[in-house]
DSSP file (Angstrom, degrees, kcal/mol; ACC not computed):
  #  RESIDUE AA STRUCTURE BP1 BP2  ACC     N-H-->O    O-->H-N    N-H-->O    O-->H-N    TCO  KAPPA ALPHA  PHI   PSI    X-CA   Y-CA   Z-CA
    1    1 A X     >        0   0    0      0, 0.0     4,-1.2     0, 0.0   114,-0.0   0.000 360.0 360.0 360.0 132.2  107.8   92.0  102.5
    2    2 A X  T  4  +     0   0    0      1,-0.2   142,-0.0     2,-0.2   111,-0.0   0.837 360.0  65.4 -82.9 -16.1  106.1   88.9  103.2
    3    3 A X  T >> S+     0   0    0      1,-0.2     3,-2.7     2,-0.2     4,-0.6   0.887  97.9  67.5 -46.7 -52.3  102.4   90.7  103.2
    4    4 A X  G >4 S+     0   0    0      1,-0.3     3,-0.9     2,-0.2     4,-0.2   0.912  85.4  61.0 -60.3 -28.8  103.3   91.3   99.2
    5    5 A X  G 3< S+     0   0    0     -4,-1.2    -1,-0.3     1,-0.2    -2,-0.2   0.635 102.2  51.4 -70.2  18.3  103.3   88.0   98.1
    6    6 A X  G <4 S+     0   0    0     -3,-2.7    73,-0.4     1,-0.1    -1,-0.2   0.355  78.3 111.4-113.6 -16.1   99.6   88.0   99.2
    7    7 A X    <<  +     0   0    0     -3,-0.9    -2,-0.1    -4,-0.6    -3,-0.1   0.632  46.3 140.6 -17.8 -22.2   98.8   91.6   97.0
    8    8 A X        -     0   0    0     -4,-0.2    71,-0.1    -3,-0.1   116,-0.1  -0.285  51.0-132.3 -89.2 133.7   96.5   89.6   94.2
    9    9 A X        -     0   0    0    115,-0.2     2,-0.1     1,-0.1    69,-0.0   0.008   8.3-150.6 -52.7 166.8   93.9   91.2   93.3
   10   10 A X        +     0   0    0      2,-0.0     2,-0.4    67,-0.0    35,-0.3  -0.818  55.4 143.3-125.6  76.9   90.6   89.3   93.2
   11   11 A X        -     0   0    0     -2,-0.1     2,-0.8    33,-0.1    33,-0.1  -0.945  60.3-143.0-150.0 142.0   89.5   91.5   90.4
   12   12 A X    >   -     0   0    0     -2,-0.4     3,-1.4     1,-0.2    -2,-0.0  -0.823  23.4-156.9 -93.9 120.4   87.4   91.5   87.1
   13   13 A X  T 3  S+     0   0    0     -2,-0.8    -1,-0.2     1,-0.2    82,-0.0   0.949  91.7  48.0 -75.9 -37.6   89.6   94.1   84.9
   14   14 A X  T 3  S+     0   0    0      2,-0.0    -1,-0.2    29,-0.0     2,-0.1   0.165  83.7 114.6-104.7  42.2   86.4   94.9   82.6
   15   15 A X  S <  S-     0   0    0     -3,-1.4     2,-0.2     1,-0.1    -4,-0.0  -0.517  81.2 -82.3 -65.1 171.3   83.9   95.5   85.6
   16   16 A X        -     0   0    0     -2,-0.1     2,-0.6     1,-0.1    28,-0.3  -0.548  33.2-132.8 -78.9 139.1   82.7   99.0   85.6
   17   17 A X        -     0   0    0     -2,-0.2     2,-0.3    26,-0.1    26,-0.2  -0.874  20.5-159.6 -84.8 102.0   84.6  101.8   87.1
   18   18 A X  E     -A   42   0A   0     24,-1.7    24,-3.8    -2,-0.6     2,-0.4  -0.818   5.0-167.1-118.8 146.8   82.4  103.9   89.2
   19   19 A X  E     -A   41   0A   0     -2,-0.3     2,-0.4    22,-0.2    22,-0.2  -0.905   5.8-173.3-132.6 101.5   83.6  107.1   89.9
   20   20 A X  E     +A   40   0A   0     20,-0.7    20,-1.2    -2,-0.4     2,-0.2  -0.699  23.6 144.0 -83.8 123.8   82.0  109.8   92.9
   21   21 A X        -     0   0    0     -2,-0.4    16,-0.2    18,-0.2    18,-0.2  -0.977  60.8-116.0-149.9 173.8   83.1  113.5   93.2
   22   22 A X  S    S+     0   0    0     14,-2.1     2,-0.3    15,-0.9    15,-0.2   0.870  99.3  16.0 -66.2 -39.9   82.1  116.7   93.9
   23   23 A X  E     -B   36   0A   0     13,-0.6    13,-1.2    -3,-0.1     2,-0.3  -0.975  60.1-166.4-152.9 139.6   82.9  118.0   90.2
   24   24 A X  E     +B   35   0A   0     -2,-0.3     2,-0.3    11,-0.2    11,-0.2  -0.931   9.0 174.9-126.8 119.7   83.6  116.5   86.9
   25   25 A X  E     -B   34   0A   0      9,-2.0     9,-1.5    -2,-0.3     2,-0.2  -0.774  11.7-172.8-120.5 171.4   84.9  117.9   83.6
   26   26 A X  E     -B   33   0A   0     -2,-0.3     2,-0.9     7,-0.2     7,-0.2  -0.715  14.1-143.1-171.2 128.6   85.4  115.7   81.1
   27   27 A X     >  -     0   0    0      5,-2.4     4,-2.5    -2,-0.2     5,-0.3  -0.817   6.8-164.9-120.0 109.7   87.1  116.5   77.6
   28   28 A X  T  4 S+     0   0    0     -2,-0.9    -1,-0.1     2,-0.2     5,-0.0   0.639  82.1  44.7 -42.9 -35.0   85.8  114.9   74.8
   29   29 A X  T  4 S+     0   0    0      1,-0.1    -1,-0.2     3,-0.1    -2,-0.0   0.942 118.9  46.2 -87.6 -49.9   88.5  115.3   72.1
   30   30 A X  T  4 S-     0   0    0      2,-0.1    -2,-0.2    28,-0.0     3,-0.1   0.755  94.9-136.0 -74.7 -59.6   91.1  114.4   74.5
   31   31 A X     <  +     0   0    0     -4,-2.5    26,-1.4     1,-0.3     2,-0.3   0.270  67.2 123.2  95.1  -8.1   89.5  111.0   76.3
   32   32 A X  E     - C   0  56A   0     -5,-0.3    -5,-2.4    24,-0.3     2,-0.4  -0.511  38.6-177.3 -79.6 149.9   90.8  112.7   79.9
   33   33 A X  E     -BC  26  55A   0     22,-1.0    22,-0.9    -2,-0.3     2,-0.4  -0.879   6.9-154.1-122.0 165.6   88.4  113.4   82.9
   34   34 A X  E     -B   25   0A   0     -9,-1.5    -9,-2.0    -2,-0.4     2,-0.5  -0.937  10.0-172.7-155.5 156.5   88.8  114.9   85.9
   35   35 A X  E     +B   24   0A   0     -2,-0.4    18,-1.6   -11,-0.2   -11,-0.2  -0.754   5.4 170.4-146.7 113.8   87.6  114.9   88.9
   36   36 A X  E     +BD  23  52A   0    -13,-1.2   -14,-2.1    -2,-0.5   -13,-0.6  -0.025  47.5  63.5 -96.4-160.5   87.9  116.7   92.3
   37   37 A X  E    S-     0   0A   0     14,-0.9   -15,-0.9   -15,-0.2    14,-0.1   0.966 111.1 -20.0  62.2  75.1   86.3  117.0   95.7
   38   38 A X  E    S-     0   0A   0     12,-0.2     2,-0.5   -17,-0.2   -16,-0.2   0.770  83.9-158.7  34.0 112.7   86.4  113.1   98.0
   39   39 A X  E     - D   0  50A   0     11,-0.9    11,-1.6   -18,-0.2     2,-0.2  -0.984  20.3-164.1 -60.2  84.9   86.8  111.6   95.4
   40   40 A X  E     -AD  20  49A   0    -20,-1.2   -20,-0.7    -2,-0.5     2,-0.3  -0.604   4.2-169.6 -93.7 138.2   85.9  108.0   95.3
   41   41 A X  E     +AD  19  48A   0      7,-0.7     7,-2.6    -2,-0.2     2,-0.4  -0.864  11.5 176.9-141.7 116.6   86.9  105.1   92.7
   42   42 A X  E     +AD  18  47A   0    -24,-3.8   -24,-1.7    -2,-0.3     2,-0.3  -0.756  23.7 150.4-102.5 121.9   85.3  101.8   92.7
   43   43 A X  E >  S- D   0  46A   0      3,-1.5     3,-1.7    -2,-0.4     2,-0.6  -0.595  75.6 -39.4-153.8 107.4   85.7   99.1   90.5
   44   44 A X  T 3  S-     0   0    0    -28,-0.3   -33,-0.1    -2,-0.3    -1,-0.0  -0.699 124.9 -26.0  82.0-117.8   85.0   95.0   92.8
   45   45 A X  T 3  S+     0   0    0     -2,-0.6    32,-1.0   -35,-0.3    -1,-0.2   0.266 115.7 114.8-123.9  16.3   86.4   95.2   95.9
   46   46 A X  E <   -DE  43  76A   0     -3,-1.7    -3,-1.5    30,-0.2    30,-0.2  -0.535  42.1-170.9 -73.3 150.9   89.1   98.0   94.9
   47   47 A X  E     +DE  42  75A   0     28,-1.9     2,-0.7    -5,-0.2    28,-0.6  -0.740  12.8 175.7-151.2 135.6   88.9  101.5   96.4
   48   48 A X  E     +DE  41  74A   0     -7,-2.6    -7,-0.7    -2,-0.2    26,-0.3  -0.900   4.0 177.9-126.2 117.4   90.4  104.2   95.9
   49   49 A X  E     +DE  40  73A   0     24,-1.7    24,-4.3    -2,-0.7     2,-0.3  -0.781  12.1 131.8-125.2 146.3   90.1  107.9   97.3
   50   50 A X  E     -D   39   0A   0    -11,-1.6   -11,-0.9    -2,-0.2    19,-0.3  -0.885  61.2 -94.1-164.9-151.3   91.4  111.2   97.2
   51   51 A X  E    S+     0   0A   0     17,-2.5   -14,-0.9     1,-0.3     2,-0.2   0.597 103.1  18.6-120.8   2.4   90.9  114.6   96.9
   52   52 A X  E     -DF  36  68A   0     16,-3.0    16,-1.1   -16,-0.1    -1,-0.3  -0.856  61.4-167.0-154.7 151.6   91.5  114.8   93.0
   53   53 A X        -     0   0    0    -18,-1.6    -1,-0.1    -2,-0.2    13,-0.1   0.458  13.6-164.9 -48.9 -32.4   91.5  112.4   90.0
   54   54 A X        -     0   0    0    -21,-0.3    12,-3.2    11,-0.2   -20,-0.2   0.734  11.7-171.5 -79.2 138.6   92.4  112.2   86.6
   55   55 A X  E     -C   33   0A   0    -22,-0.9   -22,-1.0    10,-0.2    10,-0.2  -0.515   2.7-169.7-117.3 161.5   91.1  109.4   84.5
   56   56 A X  E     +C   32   0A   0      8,-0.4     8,-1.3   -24,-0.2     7,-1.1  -0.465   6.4 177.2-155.6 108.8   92.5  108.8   80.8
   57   57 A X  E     -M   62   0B   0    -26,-1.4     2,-0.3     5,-0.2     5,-0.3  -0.822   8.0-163.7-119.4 144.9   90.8  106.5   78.5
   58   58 A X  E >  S-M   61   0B   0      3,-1.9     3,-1.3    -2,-0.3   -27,-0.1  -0.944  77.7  -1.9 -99.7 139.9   91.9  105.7   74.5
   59   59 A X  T 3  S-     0   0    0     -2,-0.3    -1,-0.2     1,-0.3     3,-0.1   0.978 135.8 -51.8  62.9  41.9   89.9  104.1   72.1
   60   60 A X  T 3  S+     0   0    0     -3,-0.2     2,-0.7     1,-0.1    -1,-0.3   0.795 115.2 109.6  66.6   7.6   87.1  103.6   74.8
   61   61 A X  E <  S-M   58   0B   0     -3,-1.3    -3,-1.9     0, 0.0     2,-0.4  -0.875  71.4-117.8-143.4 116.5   89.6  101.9   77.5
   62   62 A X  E     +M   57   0B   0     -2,-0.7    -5,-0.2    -5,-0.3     3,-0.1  -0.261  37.5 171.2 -37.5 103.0   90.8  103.2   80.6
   63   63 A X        +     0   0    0     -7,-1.1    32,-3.0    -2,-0.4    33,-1.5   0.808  54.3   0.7 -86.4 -47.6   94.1  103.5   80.4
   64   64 A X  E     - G   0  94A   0     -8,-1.3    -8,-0.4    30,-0.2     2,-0.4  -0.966  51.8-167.1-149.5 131.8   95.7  105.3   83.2
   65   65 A X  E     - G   0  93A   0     28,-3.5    28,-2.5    -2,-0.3     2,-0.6  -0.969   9.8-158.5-136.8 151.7   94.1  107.0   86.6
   66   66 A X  E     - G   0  92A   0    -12,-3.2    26,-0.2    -2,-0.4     2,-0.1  -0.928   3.0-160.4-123.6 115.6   96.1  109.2   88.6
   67   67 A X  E     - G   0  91A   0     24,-0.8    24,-1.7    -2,-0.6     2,-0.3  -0.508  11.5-179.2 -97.2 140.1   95.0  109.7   92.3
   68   68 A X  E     +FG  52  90A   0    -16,-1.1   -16,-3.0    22,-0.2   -17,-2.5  -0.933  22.9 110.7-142.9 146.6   96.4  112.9   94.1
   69   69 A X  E >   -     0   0A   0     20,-0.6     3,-1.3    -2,-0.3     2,-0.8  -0.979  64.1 -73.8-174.8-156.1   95.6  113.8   97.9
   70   70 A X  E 3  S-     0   0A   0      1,-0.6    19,-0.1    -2,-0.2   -20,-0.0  -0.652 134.1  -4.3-108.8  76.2   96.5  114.3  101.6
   71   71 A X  E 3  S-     0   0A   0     -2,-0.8    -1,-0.6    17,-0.5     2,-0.4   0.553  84.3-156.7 -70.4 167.5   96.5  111.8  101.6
   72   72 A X  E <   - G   0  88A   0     16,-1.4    16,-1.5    -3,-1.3     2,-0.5  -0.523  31.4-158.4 -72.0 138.2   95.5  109.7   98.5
   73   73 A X  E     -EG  49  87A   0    -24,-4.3   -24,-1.7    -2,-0.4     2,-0.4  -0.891  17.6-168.3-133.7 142.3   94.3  105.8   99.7
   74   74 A X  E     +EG  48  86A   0     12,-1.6    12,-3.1    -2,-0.5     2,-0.3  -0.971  12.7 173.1-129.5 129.9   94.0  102.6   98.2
   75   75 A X  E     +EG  47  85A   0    -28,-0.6   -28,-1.9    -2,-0.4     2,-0.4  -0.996   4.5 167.7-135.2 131.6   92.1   99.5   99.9
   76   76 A X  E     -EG  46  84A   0      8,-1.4     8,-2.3    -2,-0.3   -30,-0.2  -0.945  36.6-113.8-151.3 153.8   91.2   96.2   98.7
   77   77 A X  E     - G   0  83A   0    -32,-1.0     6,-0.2    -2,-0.4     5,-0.1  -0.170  36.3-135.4 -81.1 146.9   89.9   93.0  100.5
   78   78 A X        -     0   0    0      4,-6.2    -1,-0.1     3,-0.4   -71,-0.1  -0.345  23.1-110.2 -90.5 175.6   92.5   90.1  100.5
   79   79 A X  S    S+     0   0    0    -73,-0.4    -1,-0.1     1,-0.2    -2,-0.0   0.908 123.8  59.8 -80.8 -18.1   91.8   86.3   99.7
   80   80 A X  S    S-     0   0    0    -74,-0.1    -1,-0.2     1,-0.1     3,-0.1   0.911 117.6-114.1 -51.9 -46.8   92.6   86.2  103.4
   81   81 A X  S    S+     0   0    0      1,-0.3    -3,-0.4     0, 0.0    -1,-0.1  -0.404  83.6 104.5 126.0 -37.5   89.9   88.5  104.6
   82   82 A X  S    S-     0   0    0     -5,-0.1    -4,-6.2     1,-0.1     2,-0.5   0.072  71.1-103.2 -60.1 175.5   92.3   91.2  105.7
   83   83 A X  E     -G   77   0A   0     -6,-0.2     2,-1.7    -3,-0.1    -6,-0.2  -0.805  11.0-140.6-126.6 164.7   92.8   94.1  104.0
   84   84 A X  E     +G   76   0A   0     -8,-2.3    -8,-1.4    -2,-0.5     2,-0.4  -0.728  34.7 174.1 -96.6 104.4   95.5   95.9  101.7
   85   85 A X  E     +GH  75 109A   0     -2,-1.7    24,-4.5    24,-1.1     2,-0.4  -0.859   6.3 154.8-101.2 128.9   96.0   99.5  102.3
   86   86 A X  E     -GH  74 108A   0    -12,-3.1   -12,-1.6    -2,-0.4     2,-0.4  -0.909  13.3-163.4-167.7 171.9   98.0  101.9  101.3
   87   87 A X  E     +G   73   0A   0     20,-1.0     2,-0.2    -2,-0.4   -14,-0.2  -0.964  14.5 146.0-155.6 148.9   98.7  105.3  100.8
   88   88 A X  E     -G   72   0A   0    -16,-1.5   -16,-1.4    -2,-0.4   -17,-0.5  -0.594  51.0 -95.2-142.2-175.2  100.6  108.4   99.3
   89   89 A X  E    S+     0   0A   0     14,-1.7   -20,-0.6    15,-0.7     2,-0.3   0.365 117.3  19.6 -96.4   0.8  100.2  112.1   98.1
   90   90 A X  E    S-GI  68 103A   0     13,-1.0    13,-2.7   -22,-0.2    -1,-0.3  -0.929  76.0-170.6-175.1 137.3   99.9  111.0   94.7
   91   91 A X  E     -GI  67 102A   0    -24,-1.7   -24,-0.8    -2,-0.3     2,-0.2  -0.836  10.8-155.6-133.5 166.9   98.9  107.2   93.7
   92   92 A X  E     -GI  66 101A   0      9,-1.2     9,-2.4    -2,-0.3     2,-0.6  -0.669  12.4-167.4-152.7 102.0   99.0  105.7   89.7
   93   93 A X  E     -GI  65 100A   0    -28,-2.5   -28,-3.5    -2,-0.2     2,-0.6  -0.855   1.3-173.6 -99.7 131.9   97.3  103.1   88.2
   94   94 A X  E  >> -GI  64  99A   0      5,-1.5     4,-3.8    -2,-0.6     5,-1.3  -0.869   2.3-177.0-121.4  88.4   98.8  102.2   84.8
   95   95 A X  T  45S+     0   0    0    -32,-3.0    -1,-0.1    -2,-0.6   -31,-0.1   0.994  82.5  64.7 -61.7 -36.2   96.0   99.5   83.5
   96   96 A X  T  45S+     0   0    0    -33,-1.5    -1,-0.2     1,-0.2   -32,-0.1   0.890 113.8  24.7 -48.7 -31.3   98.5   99.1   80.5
   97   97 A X  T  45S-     0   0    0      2,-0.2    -1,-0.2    26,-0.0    28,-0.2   0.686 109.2-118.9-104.5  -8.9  101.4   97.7   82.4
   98   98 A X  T  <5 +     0   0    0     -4,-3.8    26,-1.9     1,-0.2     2,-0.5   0.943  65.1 140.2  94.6  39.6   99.2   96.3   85.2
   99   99 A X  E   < -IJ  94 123A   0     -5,-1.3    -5,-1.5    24,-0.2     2,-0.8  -0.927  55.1-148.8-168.3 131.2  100.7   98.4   87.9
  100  100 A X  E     -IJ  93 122A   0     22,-2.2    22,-0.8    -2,-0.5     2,-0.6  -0.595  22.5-171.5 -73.6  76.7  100.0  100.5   91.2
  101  101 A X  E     -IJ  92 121A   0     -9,-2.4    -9,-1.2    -2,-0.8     2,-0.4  -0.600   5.0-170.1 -81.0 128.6  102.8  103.4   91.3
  102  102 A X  E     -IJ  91 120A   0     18,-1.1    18,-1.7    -2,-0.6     2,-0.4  -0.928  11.3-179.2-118.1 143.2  102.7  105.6   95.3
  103  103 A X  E     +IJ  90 119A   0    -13,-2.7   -14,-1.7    -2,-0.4   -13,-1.0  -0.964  40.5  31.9-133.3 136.4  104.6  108.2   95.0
  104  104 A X  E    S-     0   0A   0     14,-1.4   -15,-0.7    -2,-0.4    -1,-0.2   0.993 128.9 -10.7  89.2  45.7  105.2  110.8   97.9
  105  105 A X  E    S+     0   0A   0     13,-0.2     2,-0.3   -17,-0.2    13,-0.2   0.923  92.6 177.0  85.0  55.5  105.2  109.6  101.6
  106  106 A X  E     + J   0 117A   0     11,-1.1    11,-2.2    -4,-0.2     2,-0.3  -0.709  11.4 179.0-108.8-178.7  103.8  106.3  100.2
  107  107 A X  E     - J   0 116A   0     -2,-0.3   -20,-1.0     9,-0.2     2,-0.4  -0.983  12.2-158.1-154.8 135.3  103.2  103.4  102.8
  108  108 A X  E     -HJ  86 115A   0      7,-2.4     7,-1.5    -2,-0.3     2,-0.4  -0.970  12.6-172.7-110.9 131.1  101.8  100.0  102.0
  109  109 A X  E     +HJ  85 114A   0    -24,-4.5   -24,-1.1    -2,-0.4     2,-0.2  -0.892  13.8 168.3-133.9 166.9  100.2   97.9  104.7
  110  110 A X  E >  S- J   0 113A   0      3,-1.0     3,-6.0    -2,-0.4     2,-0.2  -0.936  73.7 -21.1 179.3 139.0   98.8   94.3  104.8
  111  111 A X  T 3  S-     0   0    0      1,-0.2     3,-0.1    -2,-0.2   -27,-0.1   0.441 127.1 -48.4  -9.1  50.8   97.8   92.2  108.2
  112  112 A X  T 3  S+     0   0    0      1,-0.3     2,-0.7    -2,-0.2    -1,-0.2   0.087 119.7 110.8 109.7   1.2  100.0   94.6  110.6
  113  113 A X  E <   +J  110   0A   0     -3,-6.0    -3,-1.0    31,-0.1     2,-0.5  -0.690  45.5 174.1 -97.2 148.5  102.9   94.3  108.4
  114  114 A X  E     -JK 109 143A   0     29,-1.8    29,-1.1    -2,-0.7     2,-0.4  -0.952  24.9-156.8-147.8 159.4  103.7   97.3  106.7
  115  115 A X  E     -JK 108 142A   0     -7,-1.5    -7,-2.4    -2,-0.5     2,-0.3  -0.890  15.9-164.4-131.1 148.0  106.6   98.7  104.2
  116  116 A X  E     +JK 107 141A   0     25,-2.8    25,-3.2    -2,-0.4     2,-0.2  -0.980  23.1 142.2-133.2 135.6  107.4  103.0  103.9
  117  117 A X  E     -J  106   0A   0    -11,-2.2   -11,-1.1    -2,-0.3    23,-0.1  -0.739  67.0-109.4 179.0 142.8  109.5  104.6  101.0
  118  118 A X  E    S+     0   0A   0     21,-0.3   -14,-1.4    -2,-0.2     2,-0.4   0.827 110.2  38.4 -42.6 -30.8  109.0  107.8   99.2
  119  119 A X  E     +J  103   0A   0    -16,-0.2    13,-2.1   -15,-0.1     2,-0.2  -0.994  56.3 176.0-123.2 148.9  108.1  105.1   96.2
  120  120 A X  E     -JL 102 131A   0    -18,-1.7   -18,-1.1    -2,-0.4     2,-0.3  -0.863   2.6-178.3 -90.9  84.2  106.3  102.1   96.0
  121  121 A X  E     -JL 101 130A   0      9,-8.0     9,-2.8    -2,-0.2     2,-0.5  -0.776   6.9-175.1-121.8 139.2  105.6  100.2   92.6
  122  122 A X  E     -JL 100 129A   0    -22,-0.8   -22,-2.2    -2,-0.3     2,-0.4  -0.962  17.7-146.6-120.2 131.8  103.4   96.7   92.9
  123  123 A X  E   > -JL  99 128A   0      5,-2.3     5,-1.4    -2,-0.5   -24,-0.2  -0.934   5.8-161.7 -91.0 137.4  102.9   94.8   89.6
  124  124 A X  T   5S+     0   0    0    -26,-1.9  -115,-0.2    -2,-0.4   -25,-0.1   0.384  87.3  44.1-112.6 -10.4   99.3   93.2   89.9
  125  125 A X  T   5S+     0   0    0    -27,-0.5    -1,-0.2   -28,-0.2   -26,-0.1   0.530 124.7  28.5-121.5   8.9  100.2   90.6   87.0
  126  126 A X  T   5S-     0   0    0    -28,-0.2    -2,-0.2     2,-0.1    -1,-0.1  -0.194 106.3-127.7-161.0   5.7  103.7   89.4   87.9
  127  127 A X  T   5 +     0   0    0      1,-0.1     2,-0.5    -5,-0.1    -3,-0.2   0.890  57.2 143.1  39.5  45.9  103.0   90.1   92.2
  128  128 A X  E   < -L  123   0A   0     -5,-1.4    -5,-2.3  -121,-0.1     2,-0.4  -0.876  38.8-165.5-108.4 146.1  106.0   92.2   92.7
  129  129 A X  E     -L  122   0A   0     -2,-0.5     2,-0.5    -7,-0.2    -7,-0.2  -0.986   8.1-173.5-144.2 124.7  106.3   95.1   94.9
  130  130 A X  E     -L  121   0A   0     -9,-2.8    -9,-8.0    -2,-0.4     2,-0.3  -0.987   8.5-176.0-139.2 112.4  109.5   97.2   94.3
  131  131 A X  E     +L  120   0A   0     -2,-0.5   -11,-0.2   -11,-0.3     9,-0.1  -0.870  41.6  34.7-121.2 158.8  110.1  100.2   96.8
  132  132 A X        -     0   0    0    -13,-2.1     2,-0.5    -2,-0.3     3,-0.1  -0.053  69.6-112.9  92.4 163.2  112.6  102.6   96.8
  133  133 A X    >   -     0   0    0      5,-0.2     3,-3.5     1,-0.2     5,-0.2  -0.972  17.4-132.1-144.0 119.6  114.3  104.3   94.2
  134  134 A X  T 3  S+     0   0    0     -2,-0.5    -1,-0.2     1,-0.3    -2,-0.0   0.938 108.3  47.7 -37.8 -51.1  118.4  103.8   93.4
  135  135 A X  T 3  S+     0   0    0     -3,-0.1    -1,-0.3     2,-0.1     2,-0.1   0.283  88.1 106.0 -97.0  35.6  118.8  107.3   93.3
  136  136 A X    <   -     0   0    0     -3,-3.5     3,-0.0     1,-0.1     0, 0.0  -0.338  57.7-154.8 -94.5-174.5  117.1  108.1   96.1
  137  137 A X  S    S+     0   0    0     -2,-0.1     2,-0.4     2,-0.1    -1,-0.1   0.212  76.0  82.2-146.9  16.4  119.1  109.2   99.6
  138  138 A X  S    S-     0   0    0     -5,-0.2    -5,-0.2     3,-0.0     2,-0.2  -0.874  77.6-133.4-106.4-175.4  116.1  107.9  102.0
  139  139 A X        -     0   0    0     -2,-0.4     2,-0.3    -7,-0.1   -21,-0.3  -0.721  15.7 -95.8-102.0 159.5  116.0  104.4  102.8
  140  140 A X        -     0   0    0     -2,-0.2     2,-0.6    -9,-0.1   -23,-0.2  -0.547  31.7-161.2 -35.7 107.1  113.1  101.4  102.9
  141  141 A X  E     +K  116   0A   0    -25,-3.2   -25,-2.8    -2,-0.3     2,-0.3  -0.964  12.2 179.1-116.3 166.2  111.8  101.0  105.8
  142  142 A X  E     -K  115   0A   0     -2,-0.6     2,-0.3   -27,-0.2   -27,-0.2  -0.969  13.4-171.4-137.7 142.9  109.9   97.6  106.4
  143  143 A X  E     -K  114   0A   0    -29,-1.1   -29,-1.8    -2,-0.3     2,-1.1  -0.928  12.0-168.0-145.3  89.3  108.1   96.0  109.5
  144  144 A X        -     0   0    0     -2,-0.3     2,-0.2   -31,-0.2   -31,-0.1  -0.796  14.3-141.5-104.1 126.3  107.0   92.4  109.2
  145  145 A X        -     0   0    0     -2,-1.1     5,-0.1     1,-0.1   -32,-0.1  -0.485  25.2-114.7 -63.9 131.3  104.7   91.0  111.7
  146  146 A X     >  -     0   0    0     -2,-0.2     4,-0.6     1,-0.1    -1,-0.1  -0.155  29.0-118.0 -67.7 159.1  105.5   87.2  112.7
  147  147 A X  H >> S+     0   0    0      2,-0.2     3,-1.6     1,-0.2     4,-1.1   0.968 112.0  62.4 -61.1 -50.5  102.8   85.0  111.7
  148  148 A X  H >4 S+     0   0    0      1,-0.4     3,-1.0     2,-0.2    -1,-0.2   0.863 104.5  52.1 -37.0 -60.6  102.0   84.0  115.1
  149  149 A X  H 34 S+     0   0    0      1,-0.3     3,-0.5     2,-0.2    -1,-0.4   0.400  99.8  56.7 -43.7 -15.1  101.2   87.5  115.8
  150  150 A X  H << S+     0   0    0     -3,-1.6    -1,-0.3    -4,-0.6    -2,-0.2   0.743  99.8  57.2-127.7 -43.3   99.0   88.3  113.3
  151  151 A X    <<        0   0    0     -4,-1.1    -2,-0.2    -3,-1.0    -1,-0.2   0.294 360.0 360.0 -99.8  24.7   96.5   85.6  114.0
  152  152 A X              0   0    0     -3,-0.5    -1,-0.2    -4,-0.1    -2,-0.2   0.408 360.0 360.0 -92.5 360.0   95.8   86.6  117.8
């Protein structure tokens, strides 16, 4: 998809993560939170919403946060201006490997172009976006908008 090579974040990985819901637990021994109800997660010019959360930090560092809703949505502003959207039932940021897994009806979209497959995985440090799953029995589908188009 030609949209992906344009994916890179513009992003400070230790700004603060601020995190809105309706209700919050949060397990001390453990290092997991959770959080339901719209569910908002902020961290630069990322965002990310759903309708539940779970956060998991070790040692003090956010490790992994696992997005789930109807869907769950991910936005962030491009160096273009546009934005990067996309969305699933169930979304996974893995800070350790540096990577966005949509899972579940997920759909990535990017100045009109947009790619669908039951998975999505974007690496944020190596710019890769890998959809589809070998053993899977739907297909990729992908829709790239010509350049021309895109800037009327």
């Amino acid at each position: 998809m030609a949209a992906a090579a344009e994916l890179r974040p513009k992003r400070d990985s230790k700004a603060p993560v601020n995190i809105q819901a309706d209700h919050m637990k949060y397990e001390f021994q453990t290092g997991i939170s959770e959080y339901t109800g719209n569910v908002l997660v902020t961290q630069n010019d990322i965002e990310l919403t759903g309708d539940k959360v779970i956060a998991i930090k070790q040692n003090k560092v956010l490790q992994n946060i696992t997005v789930t809703g109807s869907p769950a949505s991910y936005r962030q502003l491009a160096e273009d201006g546009s934005y990067i959207k996309a969305q699933s039932q169930q979304m996974e940021f893995q800070a350790n490997k540096s990577r966005l897994v949509l899972t579940k009806k997920a759909r990535l979209e990017q100045a009109g172009s947009v790619m669908e497959s039951d998975q999505i995985i974007y690496d944020t440090v190596n710019e890769v976006v890998i959809a589809g799953d070998e053993n899977a029995k739907k297909r990729v589908n992908i829709t790239i908008m010509p350049e021309n188009i895109k800037k009327q």
